[in-house]
N, C-alpha and C positions, 0 to 999 in steps of 0.2 A: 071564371072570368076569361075572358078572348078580347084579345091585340089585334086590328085590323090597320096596318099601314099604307096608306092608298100612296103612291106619287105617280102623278103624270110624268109622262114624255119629255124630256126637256124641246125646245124650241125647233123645230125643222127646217130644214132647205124648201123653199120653192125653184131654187133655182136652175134644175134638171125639169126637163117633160119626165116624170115620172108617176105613176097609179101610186095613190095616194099611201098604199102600206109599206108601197117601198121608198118613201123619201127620207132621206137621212136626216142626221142632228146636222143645227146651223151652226159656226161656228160659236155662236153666243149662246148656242142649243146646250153647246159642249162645256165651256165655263160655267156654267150655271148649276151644269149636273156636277161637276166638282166640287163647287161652290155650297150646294144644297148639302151634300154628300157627307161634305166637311162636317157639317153644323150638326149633322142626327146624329152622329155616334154615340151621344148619350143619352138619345132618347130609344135608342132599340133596346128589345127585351132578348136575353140570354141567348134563347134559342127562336127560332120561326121558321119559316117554311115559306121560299121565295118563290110569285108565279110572275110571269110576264105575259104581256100581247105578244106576237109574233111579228108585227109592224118591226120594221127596221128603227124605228126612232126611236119604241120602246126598248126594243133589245138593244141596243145600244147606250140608253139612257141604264141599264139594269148593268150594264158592263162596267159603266162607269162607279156605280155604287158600289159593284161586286167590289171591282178592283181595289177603290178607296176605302171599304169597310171590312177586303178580307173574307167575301165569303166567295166559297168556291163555285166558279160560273159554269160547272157541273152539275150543281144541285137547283140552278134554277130552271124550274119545270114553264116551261115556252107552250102557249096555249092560243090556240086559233080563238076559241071562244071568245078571249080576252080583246080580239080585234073589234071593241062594240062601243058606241057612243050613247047606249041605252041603260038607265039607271036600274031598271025594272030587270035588266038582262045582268046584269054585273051583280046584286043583289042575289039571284037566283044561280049564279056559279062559287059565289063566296060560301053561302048556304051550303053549297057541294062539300066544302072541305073537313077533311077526314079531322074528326073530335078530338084523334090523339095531338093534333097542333093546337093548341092555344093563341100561337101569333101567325100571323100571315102579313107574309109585306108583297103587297100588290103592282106593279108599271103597267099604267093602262091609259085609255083618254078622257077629254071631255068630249061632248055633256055628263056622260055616265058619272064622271069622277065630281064633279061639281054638284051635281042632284042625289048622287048615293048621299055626299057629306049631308045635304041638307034633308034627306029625310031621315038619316038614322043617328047625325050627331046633333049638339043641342045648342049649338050656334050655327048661323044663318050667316055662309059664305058668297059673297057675290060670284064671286070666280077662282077656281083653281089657278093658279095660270102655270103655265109650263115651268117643268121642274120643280111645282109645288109638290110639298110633305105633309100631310095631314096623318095623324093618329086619332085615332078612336079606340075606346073601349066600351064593352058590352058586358052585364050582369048577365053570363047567359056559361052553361057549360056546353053545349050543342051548338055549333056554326045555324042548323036549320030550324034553331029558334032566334033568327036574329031580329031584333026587335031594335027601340029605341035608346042611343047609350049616350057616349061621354064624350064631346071632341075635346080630346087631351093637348094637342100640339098641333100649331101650325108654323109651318117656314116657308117662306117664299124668298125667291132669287131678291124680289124688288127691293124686300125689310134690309137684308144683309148687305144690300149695294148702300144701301145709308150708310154703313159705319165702316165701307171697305173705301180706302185714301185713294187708290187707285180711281174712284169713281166719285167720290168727294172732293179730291184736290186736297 
């Protein structure tokens, strides 16, 4: 069995001229990654094995988890590849990971993070949106048989701003 945790980027700045990898988290980029952050802790598994995009938004969105969840922001292996909006390409580096992980927690983008969910889990997500959480699991012991599994978990910012007073009054 294998854990795949995708979360997007939390929400970015437009508001530098900046090339697109290098635009930070917005400030509601930045609550939301906390916010998310908060809410998985009891959906992660024991041990996994963290990769990120090398995008400033990603790494930063990973910093935030790190910090909130306690894992150490040494261990997470920062990957150029990961800079990709293509499902077919995110699918094909996930496959890369070494057999002895069974969990992988992913920070990456969409489209890629939206179309991986809808081809390999078993519901039909309109849209990731920033600093969304999705879990999936796969019947599979090899990352490079990965096939069609389980969408176990989803959290988004928007669900948990329902029942935060801060945002409901």
């Amino acid at each position: 069995m294998k854990t795949l945790i995708l979360i997007r980027h939390a929400k970015s700045s437009w508001d530098a001229p900046l090339v697109d990898k290098d635009r930070p988290l917005s400030k509601r980029g930045i609550q939301d990654a906390h916010r998310v952050a908060t809410e998985v802790v009891s959906y992660l598994p024991e041990s996994f094995v963290v990769w990120s995009s090398t995008a400033v938004r990603a790494r930063n969105t990973a910093y935030i988890f790190a910090e909130t969840l306690s894992i150490p922001i040494e261990s997470i292996n920062f990957r150029d590849d990961l800079y990709t909006f293509d499902a077919h390409t995110l699918a094909k580096i996930v496959k890369s990971c070494d057999n002895q992980f069974d969990n992988l927690i992913l920070f990456g983008h969409n489209d890629a993070i939206t179309n991986f969910v809808n081809t390999f889990g078993n519901r039909v997500v309109e849209n990731v949106p920033t600093a969304g959480f999705v879990s999936l699991s796969f019947d599979i012991s090899e990352w490079e048989n990965l096939k069609k599994g389980s969408t176990d978990v989803l959290i988004f910012p928007r669900e948990l701003k329902k029942y935060d007073p801060s945002f409901t009054g």
